[in-house]
N, C-alpha and C positions, 0 to 999 in steps of 0.2 A: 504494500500500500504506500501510495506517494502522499504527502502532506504541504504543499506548499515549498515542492522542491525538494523535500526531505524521502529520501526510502526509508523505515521501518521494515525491523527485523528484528526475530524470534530467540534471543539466547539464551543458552540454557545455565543457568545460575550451580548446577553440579560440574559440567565438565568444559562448558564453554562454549558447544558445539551453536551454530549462527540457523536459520531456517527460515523462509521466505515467509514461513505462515503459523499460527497458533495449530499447539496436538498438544494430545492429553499428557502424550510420554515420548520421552525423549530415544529416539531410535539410536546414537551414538551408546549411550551410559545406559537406557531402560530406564532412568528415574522416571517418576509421576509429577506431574504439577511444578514443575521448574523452569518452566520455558517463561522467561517475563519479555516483555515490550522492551525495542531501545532503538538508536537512531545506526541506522548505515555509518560507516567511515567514509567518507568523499573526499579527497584530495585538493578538490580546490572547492570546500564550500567551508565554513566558519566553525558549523555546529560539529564537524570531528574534532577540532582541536577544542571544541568546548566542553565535547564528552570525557576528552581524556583529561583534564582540568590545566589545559594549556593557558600560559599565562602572559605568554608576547608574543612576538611577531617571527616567526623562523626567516623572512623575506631575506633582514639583513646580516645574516648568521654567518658569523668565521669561526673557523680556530686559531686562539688564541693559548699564547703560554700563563699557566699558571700565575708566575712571577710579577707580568705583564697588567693583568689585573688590579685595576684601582679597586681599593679597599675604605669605605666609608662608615665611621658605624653609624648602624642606625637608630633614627630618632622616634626617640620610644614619649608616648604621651603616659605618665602618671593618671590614675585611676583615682587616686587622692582615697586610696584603700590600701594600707601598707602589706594585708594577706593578699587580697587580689592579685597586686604587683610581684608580690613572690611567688607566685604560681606560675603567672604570665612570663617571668623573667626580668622584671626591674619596672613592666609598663608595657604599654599597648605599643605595637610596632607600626607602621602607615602603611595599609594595602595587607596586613596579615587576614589568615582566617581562624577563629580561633571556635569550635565545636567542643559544647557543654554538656552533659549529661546527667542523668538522673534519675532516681526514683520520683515519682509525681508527689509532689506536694512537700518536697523539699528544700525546698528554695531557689529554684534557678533564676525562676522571673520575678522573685524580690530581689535578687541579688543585681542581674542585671539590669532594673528600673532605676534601682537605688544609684548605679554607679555611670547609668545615664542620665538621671536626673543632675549629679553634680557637675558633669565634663557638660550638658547645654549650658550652664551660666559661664562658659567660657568658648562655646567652640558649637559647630551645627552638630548638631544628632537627629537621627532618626529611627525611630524603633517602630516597628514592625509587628503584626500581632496578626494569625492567621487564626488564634482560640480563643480572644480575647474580644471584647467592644471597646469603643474608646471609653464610655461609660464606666466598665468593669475596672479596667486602668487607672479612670480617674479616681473612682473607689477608691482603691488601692492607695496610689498614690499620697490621698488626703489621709490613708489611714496611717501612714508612714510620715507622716508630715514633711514630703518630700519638696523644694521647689521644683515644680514639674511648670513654670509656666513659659518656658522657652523650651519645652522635650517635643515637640514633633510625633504625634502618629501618623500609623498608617492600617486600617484594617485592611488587608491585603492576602489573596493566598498566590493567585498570578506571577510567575516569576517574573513575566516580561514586563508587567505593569508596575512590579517596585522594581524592576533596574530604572525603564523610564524617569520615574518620580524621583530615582534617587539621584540621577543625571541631573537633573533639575534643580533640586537641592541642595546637592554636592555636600552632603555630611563628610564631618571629619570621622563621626563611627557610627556605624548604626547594627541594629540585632534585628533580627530576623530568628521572630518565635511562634512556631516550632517548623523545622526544616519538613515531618513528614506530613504537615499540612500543606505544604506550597505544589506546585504545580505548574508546569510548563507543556502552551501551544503545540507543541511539536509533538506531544504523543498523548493516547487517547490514553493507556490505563489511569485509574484510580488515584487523586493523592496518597501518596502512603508506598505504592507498589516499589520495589525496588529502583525499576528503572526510572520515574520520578523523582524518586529522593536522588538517584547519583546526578541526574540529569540539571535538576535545580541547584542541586550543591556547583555543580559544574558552573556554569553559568555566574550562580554567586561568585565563585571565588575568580573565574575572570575577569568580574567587574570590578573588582576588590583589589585583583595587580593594576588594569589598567588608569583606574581614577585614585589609587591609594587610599581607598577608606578601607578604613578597619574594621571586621565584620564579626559579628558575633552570630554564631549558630545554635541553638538548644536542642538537643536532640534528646526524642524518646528511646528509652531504655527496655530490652524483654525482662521477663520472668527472671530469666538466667543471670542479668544483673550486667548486658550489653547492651551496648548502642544498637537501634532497631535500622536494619536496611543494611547496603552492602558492606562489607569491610572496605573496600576499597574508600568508602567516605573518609574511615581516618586517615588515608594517605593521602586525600586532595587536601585536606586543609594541614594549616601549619602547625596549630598545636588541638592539642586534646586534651579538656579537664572534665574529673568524673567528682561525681559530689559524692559522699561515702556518709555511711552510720546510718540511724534507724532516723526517718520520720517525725517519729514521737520524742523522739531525745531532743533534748535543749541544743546540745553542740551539734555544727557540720564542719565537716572534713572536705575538702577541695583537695584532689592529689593532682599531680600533673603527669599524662601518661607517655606527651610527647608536645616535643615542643624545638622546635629550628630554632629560634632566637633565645633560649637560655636552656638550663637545666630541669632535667624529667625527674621525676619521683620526688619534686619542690612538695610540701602540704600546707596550707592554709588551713586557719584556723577560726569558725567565726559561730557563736549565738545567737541564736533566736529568741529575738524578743517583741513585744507586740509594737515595737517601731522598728522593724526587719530585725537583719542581718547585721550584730555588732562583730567587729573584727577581735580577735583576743590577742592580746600581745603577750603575752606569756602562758603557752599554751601546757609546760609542764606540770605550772600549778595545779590546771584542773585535773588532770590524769593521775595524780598522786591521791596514794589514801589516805583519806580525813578520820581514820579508827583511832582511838585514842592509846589506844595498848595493839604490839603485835601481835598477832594471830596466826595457826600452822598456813600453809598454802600459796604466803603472800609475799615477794618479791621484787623490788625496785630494777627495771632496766634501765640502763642510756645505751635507746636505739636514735638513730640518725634517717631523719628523713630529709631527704635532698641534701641542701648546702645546714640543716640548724640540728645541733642534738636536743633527742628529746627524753624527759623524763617521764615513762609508761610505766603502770603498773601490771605484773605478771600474775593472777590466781590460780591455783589450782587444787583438784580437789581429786582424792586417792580414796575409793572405797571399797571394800570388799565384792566383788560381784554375783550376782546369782544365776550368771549366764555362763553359756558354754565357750563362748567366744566374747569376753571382755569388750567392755566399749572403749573406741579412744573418740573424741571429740575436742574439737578446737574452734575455739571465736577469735577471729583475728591473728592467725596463726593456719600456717599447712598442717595437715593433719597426716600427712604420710612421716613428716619429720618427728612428727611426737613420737610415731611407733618407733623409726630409726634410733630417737635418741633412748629408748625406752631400752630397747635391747642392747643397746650401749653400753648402758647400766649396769645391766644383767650380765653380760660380757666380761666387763674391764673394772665392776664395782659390787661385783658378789649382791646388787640389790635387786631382785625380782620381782615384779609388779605382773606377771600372767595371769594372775588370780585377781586382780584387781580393775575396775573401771575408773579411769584417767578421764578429767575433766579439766581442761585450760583455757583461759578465757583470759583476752588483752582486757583492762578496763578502760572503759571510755569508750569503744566503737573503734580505734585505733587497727591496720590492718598492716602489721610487720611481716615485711618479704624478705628482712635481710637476717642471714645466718648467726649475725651477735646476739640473737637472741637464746641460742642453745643452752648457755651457761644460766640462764633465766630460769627456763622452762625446769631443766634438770635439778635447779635446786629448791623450785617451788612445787615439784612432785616429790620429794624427797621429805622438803618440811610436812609437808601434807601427810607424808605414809607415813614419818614416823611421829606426826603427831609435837613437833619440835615447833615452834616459832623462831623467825631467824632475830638477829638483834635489828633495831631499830636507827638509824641513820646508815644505813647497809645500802651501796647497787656494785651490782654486778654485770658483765658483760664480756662474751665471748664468744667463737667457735668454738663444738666439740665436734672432733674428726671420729672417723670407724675403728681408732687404735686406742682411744681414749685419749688423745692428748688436746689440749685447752688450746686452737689457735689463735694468732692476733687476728683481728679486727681493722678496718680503717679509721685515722682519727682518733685514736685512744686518747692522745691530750686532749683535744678538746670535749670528750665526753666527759673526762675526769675533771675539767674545769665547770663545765655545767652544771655537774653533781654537787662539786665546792660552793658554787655560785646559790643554789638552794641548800645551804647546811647539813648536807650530807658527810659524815665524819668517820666512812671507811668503804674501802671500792678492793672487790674481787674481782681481777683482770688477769688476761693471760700474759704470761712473763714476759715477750718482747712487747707486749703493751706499757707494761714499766715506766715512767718517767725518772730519767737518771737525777731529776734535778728536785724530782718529788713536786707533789702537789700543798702549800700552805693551808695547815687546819684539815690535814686529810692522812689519815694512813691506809696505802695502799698494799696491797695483799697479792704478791704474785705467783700464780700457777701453773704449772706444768701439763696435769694431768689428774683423771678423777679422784685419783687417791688420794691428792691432797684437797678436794671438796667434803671428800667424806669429813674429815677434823672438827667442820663445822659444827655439826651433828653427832 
């Protein structure tokens, strides 16, 4: 089918295969129901290099050396949001795309109203609202007591109609909420369908290199806790942030998953309160536990997210089971790593937990990917089984390997100072963690290997 110059065609979203026509099942692979809509590649028409999120002009394209390359850095607009900015990487960059995600009802469109309301009393914005009325917004807005009277709407789902309008307006940023409401001329499926959402994305972020506005995308999240529509969406845009923790919780977590202009796995840290989204500037405080006496199970880490360390609390909880096959379970934590560190245990520290169901849990919502967490986990299963409580201004932090031995970590100083920095008055770290010059108001504890954890205990 031709569309105003355009061919459409059939691809199949399993194995790739291309088909002049919709079928139930894909004759390359045999899948069912994966053939979605998309635009032909045409050589000399615009809408291929917009599929593929082509961003200039190949006409006057050389090779060049390396070396040769002028190098400018770029000019980043502040957010006048100190968490946001460190997500972002110091600040919005001119012409980036930056795709936001979430659970519904967690803050994405307070966050970015709030941080478009303050950049209009400096600069054009435009936000964009495909599930929203102006009405709903201004609700909103009045209920945040935002200055919203220079923000610019647009109820809008038309791709073509907000590049238009935004040509016209030339915003310095504008957000475009939610991507799989939007919809482009060029192909009949449904808002929502795959080739939709890549297609619109497409297009956005073309517009976004060419006139340099900085774009903000909100995308719907599955079940599974992904961004909804192709993967390849997270490669056209330039960063990707996911909002993390429950809904119902007070605090959100902003993690960064990817980002060209700064550092990934940055977190932001901000509260919800009935005037939005406050920013927390010292996020360690909230993560620490307010019990007045220690307890078995409970454990101080300094884990490091992005470029800041943070202080997380580790619990866990060791009970006899009455299953044939023990539970292990983990919040905020991999849960293949609990069983590896478990037999580790049992291995290289004569302590045996097979009889036992293992329960660990970051507090706060907190979601540690990095391995300094092992020496955590291990010695708040241990407090827990043997019914021990560790002392009180205690963290710890490390790698445990499959031989038993403690390895270093990246940034041990600076964890060690963080921990000083909130009154912590003793740190178990792996030996080349050490600092040979010591930490002031601190004694450090350095180890090898599990046998000298056991001492603890």
């Amino acid at each position: 089918m031709a569309q105003g110059g355009k061919k459409t065609l059939y691809t199949c979203s399993a194995c790739g295969a291309t088909f002049p026509k919709w079928a139930g099942q894909c004759s390359e692979c045999q899948a069912w129901n994966v053939l979605e809509e998309s635009l032909a590649a045409v050589s000399s028409g615009g809408s291929a290099r917009r599929f593929a999120g082509y961003a200039g002009d190949t006409s006057s394209s050389a090779v060049v050396k390396l070396a040769e390359v002028e190098v400018e850095r770029e000019a980043r607009t502040p957010t006048e949001s100190g968490e946001l900015d460190r997500v972002l990487g110091g600040g919005l960059v001119d012409g980036s795309v930056v795709l936001i995600g979430g659970d519904p009802g967690i803050g994405k469109s307070t966050l970015l109203i709030q941080a478009l309301a303050r950049l209009s009393q400096g600069m054009q914005t435009l936000y964009v609202s495909g599930e929203e009325s102006p009405r709903q917004i201004s609700i909103r807005a009045q209920r945040l007591d935002l200055p919203a009277e220079r923000l610019s709407l647009l109820p809008e789902t038309c791709v073509e109609r907000i590049i238009a309008s935004a040509e016209r307006e030339r915003p310095r940023v504008m957000v475009v909420d939610s991507i799989q409401t939007m919809y482009t001329e060029l192909l009949q499926s449904a808002p929502g369908s795959v080739s939709q959402v890549r297609e619109a994305t497409a297009q956005l972020v073309h517009f976004a290199k060419r006139s340099g506005t900085a774009v903000f995308l909100v995308g719907h999240v599955t079940k599974e806790g992904n961004l909804a529509g192709p993967r390849v969406l997270e490669h056209m845009v330039d960063t990707v942030l996911y909002f993390e923790g429950e809904a119902g919780s007070q605090f959100r977590l902003i993690r960064t998953i990817k980002n060209r202009f700064g550092a990934v796995n940055e977190l932001g840290v901000f509260a919800m309160t009935d005037k939005g989204l406050k920013e927390v500037n010292n996020p360690s405080a909230i993560f620490l536990s307010r019990q007045a006496e220690s307890v078995p199970g409970s454990v101080i880490l300094v884990t490091r997210e992005g470029t800041r360390p943070l202080l997380v609390e580790v619990q866990a909880l060791v009970d006899e089971s009455p299953l044939a096959n023990p539970r292990r379970v983990t919040l905020g934590l991999e849960q293949n790593r609990l069983s590896m560190l478990l037999a580790v245990m049992h291995r290289h520290a004569g302590v045996g937990m097979f009889d036992q169901d293992v329960y660990v849990n970051v507090v706060g919502g907190v979601r540690i990917t990095e391995t300094a967490a092992d020496l955590a986990v291990l010695m708040a299963a241990l407090s827990s089984f043997r019914d021990r409580p560790l002392e009180r201004g205690l963290v710890v932090f490390g790698e445990v390997g499959l031989t038993g031995e403690i390895r270093p970590v990246p940034n041990g100083l600076e964890r060690l100072k963080e921990a000083a920095k909130h009154g912590f008055k003793r740190a178990i770290v792996p030996k080349a963690n050490c600092p040979k010059q010591g930490i002031e108001g601190m004694e450090v504890v350095a180890v090898e290997n599990l046998a000298e954890i056991l001492r603890e205990f």
